[in-house]
C-alpha positions in Angstrom: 3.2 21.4 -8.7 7.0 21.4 -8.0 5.7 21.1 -4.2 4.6 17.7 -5.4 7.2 16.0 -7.4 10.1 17.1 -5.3 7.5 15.0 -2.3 7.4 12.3 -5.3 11.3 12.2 -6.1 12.0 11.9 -2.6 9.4 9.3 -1.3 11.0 7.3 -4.3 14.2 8.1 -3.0 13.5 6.4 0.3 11.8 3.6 -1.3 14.9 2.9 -3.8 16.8 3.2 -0.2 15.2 0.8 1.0 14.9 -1.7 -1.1 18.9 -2.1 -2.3 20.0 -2.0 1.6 17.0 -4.3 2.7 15.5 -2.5 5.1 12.2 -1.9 6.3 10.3 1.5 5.6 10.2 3.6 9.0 7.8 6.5 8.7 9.6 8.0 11.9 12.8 8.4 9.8 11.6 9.0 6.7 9.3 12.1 8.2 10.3 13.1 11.5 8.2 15.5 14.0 11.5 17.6 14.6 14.2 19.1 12.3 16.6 18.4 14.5 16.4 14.8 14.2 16.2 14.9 10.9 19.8 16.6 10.7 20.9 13.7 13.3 19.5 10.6 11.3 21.2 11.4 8.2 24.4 12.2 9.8 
């Protein structure tokens, strides 16, 4: 269960992202393949 709501609270984290910096949704960004790039798009 906590698997799913931290999933939840940070789907609605991107989504509240998105929408006050008016950008599109990119599922590459949001859930990369790699860790690595993961550390290298939020940085």
């Amino acid at each position: 269960m906590q698997a799913l709501r931290h999933l939840f609270n940070r789907m609605l984290g991107q989504l509240h992202h998105c929408l006050l910096a008016r950008v599109p949704f990119d599922e590459a960004i949001a859930f990369p393949s790699e860790p690595q790039a993961a550390a290298t798009a939020t940085a």
